[in-house]
C-alpha positions as CSV (number, residue, x, y, z in Angstrom):
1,X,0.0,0.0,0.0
2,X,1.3,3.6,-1.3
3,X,1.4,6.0,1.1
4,X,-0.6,9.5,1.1
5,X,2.7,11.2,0.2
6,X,3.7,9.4,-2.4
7,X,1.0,9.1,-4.7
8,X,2.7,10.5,-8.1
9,X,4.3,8.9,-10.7
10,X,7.2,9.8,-12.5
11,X,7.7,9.0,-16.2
12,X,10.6,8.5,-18.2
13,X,11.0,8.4,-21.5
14,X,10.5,9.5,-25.5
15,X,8.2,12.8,-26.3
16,X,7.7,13.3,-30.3
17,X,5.9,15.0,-32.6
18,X,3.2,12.8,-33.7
19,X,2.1,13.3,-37.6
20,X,-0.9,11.0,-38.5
21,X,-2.4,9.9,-41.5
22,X,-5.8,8.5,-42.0
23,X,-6.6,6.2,-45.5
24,X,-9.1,3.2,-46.2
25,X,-6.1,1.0,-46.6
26,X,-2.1,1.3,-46.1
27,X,-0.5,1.2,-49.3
28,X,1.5,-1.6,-50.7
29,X,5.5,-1.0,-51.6
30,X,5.5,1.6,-53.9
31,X,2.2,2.3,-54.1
32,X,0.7,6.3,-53.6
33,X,-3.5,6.8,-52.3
34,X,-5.0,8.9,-51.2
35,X,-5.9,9.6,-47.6
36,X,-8.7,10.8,-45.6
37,X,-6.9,12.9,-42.8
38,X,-4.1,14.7,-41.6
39,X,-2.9,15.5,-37.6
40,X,-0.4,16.9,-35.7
41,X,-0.1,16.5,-31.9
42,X,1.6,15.6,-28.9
43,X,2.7,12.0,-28.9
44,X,5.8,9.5,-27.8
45,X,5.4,6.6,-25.6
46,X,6.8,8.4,-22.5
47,X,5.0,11.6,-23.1
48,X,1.1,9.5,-23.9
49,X,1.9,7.7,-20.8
50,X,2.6,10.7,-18.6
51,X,-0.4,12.7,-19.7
52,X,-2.3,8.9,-19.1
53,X,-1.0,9.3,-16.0
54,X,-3.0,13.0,-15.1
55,X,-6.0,12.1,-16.8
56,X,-6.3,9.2,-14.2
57,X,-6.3,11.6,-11.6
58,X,-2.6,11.0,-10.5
59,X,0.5,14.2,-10.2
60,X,2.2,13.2,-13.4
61,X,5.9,14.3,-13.7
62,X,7.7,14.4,-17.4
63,X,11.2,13.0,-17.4
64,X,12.7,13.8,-21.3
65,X,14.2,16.0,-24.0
66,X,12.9,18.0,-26.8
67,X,14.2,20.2,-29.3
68,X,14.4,23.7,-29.6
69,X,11.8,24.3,-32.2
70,X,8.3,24.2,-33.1
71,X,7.7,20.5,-32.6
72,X,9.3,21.0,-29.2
73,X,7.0,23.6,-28.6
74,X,4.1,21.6,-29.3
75,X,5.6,18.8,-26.9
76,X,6.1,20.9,-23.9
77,X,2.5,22.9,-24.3
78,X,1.0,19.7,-24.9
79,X,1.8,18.5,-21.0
80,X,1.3,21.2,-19.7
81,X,-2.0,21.5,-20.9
82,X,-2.5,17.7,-19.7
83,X,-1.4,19.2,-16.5
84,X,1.8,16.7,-16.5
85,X,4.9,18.4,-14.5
86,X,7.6,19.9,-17.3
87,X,9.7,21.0,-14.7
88,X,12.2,17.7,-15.6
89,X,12.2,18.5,-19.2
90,X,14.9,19.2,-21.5
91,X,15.4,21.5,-24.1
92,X,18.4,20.9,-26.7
93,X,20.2,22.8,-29.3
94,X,21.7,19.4,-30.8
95,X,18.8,17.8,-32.1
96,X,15.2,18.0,-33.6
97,X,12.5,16.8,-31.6
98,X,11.6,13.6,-32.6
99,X,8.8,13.0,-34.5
100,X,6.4,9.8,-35.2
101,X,4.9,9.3,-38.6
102,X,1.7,7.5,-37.9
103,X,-0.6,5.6,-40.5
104,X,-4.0,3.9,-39.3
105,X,-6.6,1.9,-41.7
106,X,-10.1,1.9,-41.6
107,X,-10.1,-0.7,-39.3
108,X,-8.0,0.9,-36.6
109,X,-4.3,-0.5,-36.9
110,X,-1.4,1.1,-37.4
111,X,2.0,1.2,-38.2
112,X,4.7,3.9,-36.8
113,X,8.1,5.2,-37.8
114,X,9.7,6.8,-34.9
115,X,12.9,8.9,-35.9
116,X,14.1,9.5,-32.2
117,X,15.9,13.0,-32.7
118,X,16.5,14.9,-29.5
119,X,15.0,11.9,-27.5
120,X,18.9,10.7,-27.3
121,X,20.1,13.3,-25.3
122,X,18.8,12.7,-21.8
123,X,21.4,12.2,-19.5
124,X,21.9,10.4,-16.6
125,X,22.6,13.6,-14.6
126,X,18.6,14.4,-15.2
127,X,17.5,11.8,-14.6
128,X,19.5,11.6,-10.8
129,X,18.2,15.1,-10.0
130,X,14.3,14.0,-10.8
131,X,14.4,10.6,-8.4
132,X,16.4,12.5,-6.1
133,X,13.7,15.4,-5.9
134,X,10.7,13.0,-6.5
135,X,11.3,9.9,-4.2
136,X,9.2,11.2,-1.3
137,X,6.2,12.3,-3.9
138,X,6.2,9.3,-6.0
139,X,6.1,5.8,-5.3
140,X,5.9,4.3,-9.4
141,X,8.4,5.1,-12.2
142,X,7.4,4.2,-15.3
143,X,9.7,4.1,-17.8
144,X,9.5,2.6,-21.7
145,X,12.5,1.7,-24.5
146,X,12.0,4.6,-27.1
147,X,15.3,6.2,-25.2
148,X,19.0,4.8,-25.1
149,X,18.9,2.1,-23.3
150,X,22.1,3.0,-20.9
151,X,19.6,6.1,-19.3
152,X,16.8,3.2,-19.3
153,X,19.1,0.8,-17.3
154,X,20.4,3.6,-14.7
155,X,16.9,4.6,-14.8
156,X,15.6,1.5,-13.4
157,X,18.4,1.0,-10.7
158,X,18.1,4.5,-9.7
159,X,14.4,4.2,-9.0
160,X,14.8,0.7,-7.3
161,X,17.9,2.2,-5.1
162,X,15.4,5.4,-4.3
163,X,12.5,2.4,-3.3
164,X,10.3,3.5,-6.0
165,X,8.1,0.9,-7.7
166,X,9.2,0.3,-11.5
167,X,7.0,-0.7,-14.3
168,X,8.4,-0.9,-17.7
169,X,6.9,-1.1,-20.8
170,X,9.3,-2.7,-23.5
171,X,8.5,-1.2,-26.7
172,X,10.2,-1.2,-28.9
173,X,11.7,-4.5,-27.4
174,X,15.2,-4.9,-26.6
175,X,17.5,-7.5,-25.2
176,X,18.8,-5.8,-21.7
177,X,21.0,-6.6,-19.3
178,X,19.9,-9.7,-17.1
179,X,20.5,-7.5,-13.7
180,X,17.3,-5.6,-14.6
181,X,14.7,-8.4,-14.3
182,X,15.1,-8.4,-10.6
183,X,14.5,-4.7,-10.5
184,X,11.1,-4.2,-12.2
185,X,7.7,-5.0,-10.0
186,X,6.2,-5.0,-13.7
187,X,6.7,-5.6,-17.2
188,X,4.1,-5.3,-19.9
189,X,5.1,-6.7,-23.0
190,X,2.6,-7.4,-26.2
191,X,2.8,-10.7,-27.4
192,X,5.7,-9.7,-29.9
193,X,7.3,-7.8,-27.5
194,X,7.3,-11.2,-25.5
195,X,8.6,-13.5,-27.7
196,X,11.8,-10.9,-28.5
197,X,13.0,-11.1,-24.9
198,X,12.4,-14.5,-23.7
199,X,12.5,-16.4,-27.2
200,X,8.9,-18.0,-26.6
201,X,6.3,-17.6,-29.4
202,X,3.2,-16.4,-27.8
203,X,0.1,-17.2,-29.6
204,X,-2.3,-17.8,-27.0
205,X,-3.2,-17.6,-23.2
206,X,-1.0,-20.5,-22.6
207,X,2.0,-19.6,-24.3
208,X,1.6,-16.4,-22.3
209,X,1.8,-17.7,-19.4
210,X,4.7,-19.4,-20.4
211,X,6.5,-16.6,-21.3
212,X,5.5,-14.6,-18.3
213,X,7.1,-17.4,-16.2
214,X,10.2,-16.4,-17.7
215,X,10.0,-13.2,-16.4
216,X,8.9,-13.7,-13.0
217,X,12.0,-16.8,-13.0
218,X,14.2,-13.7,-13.2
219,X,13.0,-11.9,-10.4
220,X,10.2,-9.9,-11.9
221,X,7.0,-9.4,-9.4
222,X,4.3,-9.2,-12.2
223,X,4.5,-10.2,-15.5
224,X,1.9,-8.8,-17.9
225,X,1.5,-10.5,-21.4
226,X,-1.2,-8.1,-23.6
227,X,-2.8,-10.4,-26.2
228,X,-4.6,-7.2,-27.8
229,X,-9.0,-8.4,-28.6
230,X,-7.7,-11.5,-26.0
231,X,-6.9,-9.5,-23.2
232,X,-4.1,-10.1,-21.0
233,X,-2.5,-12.6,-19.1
234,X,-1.2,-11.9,-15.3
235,X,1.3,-14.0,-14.2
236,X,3.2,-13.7,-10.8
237,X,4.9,-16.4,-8.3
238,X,1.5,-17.4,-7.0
239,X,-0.1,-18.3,-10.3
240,X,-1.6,-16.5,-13.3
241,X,-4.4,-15.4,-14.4
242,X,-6.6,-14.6,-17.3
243,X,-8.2,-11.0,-18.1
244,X,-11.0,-10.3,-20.6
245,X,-11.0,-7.1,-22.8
246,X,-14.1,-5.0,-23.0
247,X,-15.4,-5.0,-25.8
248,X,-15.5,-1.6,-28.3
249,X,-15.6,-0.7,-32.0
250,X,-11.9,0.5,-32.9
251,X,-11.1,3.5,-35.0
252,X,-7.5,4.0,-34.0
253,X,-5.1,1.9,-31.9
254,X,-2.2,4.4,-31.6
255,X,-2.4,5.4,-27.9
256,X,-3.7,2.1,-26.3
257,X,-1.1,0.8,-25.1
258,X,0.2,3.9,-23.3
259,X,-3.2,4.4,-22.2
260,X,-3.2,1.3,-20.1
261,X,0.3,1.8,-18.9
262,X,-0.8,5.4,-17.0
263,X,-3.8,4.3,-15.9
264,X,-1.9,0.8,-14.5
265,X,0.6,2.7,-13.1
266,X,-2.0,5.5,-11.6
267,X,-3.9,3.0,-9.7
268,X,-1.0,1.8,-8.4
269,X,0.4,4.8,-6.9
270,X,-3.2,5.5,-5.8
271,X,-2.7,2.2,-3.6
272,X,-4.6,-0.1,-5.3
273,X,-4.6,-3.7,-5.2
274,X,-3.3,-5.3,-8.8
275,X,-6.2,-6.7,-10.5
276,X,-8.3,-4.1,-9.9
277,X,-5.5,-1.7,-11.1
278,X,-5.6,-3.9,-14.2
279,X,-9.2,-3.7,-14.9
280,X,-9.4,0.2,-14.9
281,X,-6.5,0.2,-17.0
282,X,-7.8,-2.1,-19.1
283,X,-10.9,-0.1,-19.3
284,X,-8.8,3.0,-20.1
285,X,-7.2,1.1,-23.2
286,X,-10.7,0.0,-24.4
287,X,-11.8,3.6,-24.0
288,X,-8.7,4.9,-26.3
289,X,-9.1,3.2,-29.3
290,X,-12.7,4.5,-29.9
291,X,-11.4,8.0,-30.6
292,X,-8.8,9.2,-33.4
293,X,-5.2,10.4,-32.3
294,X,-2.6,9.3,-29.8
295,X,-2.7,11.7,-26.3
296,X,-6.0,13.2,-27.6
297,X,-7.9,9.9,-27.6
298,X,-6.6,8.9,-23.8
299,X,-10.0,9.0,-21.7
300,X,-10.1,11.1,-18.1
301,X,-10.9,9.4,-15.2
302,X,-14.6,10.5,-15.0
303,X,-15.1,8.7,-18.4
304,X,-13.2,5.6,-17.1
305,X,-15.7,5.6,-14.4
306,X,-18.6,6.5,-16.4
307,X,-17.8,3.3,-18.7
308,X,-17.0,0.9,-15.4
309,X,-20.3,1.8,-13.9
310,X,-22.8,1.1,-17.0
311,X,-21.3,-2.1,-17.5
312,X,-22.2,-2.9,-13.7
313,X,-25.3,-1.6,-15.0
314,X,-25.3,-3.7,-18.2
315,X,-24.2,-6.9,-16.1
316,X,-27.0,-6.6,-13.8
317,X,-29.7,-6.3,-16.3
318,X,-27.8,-9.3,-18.4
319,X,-28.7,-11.2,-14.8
């Protein structure tokens, strides 16, 4: 259980640019169409998950680099008009912001180019200062693998030396260094993500749970295998477990993931126990990909609610 005083969460990661395009279909090699429409806004794992974060309710503090131009502008207005903490973000002269080029179907999925830019230049020095400043104020770090993964390693030890729960998200999935299983209370990998670090093919609720073993073998608390219209599989030292999706019409997928990841790490902070953590972030998710955009579509927490409650609703007139 989280105390009163520690009931932020403190994000680390990539901010970008996000430009998306909307079409019917995604063209084939070589191919040109035509497209429906055109966005620009705040995105980057680190920066959806931290403004996930404050919509659940939660102090949100921003741990990342930007450049110094428009797109950075648009990064660091963007949080603070999510009311997420910029007071950890950096601004350099080296670099471009980075910037996402985004392009969703008609059915919702995507695919994603991420050209990093000035996400490459946080330093371990900033990243010290904020979990030295922030270890009485939050008890969750969240942290993903869009950033060089020497800061993400030092990161993690930092935040585990400073007593500070760690969740990681491994996207884009990496192999790390074996010393930072033991650190993490959580790890959320997709079923590709998975099967890059432990080598198991995931296909199902079984192999999930197979994989997840692998993690928790290596010291990790929770393991958390996403299986997208499955669900999700929770697997930790007592046993695992098996977690229905709700059920929505998709129009874009972008922000889902990171949607689930603030709202998981929200209730957490917030001192709640894990599975019911997991359902409101699972709600969150389901709630995301019913509107266009990546930190535009991420629900507050009176909509979480709202949905949570009529399903009671739903499931007692079903009864």
């Amino acid at each position: 259980m989280t105390t009163t005083s520690k009931k932020g969460v403190l994000v680390i990661g990539s901010a970008s640019a996000d430009l998306t395009v909307f079409s019917d279909a995604a063209p084939a090699p070589g191919e040109t169409i035509l497209g429906r429409q055109f966005t620009l806004m705040l995105g980057g794992k680190g920066a959806n998950q931290a403004v996930a974060v404050s919509k659940a309710g939660t102090p949100s503090y921003f741990v990342g680099a930007v450049g110094a131009d428009e797109f950075g502008t648009l990064v660091s207005d963007g949080l603070k008009s999510a009311q997420v903490s910029t007071s950890y973000l950096a601004i350099t002269t080296a670099d471009h912001t980075g910037v996402a080029h985004i392009r969703v179907d008609s059915t919702g999925e995507n695919n994603i180019v991420v050209v990093p830019g000035a996400n490459a230049a946080l330093t371990t020095a900033q990243i010290d200062k904020a979990i030295d400043e922030l270890k009485n104020s939050c008890s969750v770090m969240l942290i993903q693998l869009e950033i060089p993964l020497e800061i993400v390693a030092h990161a993690i030890a930092s935040a585990h030396s400073a007593r500070i729960r760690v969740i990681l998200d491994p996207a884009p999935a990496t192999q790390l260094p074996k010393y930072i299983w033991r650190m993490l209370d959580t790890v959320t990998p997709n079923e590709t993500e998975a099967q890059i670090l432990t080598g198991i093919r995931v296909t199902d609720a079984a192999s999930a749970v197979t994989a997840g073993e692998w993690f928790i073998s290596r010291g990790v608390k929770n393991a958390l295998i996403t299986l997208a219209a499955a669900g999700c599989v929770l697997v930790t030292e007592q046993g695992s477990s098996l977690h229905e999706p709700f059920r929505v019409t998709a129009v874009d997928t972008t922000a889902a993931g990171d949607t689930f990841a603030g709202y998981l790490a929200s209730s957490l902070a917030s001192g709640a126990d894990f599975v019911n953590a997991l359902r409101r972030a699972n709600a969150a998710g389901a709630l995301a990909v019913t509107k266009k955009g990546a930190s535009a579509s991420i629900p507050t927490d009176s909509e979480v609610a709202a949905f949570l409650d009529l399903l009671k609703v739903t499931a007692k007139v079903d009864n």
